[in-house]
C-alpha positions as protocol buffer text, in pm:
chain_id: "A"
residue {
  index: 1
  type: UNK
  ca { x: 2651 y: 20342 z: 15381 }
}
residue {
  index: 2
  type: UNK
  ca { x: 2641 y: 20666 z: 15167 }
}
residue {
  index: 3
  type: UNK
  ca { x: 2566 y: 20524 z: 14879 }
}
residue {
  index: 4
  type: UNK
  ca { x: 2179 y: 20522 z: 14979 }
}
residue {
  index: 5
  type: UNK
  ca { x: 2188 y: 20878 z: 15032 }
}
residue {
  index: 6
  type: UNK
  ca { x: 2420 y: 20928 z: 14744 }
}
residue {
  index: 7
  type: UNK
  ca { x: 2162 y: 20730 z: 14484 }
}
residue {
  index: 8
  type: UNK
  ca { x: 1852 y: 20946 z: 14664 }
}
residue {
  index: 9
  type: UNK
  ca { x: 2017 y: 21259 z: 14591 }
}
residue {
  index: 10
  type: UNK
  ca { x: 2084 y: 21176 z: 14245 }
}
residue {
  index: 11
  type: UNK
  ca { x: 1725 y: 21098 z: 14173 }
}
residue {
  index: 12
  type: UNK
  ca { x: 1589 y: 21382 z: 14351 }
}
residue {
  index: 13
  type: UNK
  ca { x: 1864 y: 21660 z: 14169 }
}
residue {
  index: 14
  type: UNK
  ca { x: 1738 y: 21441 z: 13825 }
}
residue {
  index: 15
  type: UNK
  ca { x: 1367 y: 21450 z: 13907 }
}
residue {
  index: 16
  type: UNK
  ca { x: 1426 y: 21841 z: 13971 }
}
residue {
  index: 17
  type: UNK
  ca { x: 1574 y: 21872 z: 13654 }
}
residue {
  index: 18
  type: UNK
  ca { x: 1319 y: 21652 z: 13396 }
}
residue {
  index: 19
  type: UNK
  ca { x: 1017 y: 21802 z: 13577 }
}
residue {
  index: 20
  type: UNK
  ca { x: 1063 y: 22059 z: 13786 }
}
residue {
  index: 21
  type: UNK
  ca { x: 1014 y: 21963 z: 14145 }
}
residue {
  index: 22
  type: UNK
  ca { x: 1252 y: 21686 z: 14375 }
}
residue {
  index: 23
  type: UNK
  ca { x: 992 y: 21419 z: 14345 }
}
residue {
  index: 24
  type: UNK
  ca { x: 1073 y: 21100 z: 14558 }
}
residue {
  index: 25
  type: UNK
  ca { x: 1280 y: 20838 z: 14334 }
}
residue {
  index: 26
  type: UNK
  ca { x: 1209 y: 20554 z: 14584 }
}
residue {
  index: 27
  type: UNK
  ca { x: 860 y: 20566 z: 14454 }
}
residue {
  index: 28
  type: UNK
  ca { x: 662 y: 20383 z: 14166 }
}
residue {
  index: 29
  type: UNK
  ca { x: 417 y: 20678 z: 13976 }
}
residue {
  index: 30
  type: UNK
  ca { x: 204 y: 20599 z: 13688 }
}
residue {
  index: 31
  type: UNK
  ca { x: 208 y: 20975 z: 13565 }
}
residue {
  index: 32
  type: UNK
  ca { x: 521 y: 21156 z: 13732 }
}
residue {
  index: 33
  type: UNK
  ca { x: 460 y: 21465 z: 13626 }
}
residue {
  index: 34
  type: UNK
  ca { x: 141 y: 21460 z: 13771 }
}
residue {
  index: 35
  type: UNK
  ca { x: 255 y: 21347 z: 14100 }
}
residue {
  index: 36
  type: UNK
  ca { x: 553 y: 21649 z: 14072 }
}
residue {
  index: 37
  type: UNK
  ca { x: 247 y: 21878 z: 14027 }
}
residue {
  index: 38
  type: UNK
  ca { x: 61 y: 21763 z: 14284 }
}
residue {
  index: 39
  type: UNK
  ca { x: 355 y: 21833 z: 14547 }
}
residue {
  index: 40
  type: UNK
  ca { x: 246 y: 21525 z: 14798 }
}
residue {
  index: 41
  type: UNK
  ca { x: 574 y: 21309 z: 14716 }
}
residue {
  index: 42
  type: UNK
  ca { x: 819 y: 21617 z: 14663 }
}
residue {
  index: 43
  type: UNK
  ca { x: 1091 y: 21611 z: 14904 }
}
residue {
  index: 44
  type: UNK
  ca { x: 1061 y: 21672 z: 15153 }
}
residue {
  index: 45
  type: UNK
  ca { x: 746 y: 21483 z: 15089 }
}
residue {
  index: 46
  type: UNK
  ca { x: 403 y: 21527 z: 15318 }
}
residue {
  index: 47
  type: UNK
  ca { x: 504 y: 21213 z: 15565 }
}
residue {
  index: 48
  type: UNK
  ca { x: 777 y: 21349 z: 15626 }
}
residue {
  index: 49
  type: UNK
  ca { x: 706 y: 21684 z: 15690 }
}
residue {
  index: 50
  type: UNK
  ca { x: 403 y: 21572 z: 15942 }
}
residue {
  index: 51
  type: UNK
  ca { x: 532 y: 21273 z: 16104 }
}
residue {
  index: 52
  type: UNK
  ca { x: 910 y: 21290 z: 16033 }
}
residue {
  index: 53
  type: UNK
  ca { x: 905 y: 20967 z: 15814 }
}
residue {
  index: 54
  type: UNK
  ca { x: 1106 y: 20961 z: 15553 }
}
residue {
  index: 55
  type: UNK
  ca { x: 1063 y: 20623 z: 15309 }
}
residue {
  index: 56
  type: UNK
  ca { x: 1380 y: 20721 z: 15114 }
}
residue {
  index: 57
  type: UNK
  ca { x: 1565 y: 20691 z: 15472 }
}
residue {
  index: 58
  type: UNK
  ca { x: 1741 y: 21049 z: 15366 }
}
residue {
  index: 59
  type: UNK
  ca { x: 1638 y: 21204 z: 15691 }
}
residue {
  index: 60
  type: UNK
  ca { x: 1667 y: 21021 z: 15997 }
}
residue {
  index: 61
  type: UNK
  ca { x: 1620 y: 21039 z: 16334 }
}
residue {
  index: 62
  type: UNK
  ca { x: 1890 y: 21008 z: 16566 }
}
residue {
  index: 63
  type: UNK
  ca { x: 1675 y: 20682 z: 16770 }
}
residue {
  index: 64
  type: UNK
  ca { x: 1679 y: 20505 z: 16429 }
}
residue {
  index: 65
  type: UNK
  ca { x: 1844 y: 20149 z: 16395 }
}
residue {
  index: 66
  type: UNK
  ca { x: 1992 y: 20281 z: 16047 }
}
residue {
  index: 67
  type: UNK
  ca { x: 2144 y: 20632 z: 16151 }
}
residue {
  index: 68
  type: UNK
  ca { x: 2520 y: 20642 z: 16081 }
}
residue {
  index: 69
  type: UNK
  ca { x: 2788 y: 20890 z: 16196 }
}
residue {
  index: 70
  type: UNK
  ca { x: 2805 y: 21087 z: 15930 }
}
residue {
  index: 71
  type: UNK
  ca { x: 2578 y: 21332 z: 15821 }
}
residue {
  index: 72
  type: UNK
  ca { x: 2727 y: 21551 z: 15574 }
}
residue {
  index: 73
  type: UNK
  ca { x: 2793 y: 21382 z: 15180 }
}
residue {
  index: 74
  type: UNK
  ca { x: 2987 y: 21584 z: 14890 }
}
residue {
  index: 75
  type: UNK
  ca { x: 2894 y: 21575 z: 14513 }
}
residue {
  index: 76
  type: UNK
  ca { x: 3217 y: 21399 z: 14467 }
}
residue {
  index: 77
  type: UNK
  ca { x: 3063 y: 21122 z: 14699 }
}
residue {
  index: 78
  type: UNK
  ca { x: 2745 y: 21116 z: 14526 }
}
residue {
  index: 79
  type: UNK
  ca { x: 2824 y: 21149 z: 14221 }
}
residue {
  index: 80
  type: UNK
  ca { x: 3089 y: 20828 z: 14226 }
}
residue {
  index: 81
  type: UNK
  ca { x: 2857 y: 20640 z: 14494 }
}
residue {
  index: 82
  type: UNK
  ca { x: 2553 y: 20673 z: 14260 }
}
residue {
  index: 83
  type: UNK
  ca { x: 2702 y: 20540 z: 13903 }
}
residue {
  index: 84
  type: UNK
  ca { x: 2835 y: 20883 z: 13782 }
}
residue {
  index: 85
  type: UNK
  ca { x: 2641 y: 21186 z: 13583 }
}
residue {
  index: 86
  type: UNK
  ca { x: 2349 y: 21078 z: 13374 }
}
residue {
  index: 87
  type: UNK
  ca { x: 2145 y: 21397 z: 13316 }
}
């Protein structure tokens, strides 16, 4: 289902836009632009680059139950899979 991916990348290209660093939109933050600042929830966020887990489910490996076929999505895709442009 692209749409996941599609909705991920659309919060992380908005996030990088409103404060300046891809911070994880599948996250709750009392003070975002603290959290951008402090870098540990900027995708590729610290789990992810240490132990390879990714919450948002944007980077999977190939074991996992939820990798699909493709791996490659256009901004055509996201942008229609994700509700359109809203930045």
């Amino acid at each position: 289902d692209k749409s996941i991916p599609a909705v991920v990348i659309k919060g992380l290209a908005e996030h990088k836009v409103s404060l300046g660093a891809p911070l994880c939109p599948c996250r709750y933050y009392e003070d975002k632009e603290k959290e951008a600042k402090d870098g540990f929830w900027n995708c590729p966020c610290v789990p992810m680059r240490e132990r390879h887990e990714c919450h948002c489910m944007l980077f999977l490996t190939e074991d996992n139950d939820f990798v699909g076929e493709d791996t490659e999505i256009s901004y055509d895709e996201v942008i229609n899979l994700s509700g359109g442009i809203s930045m």
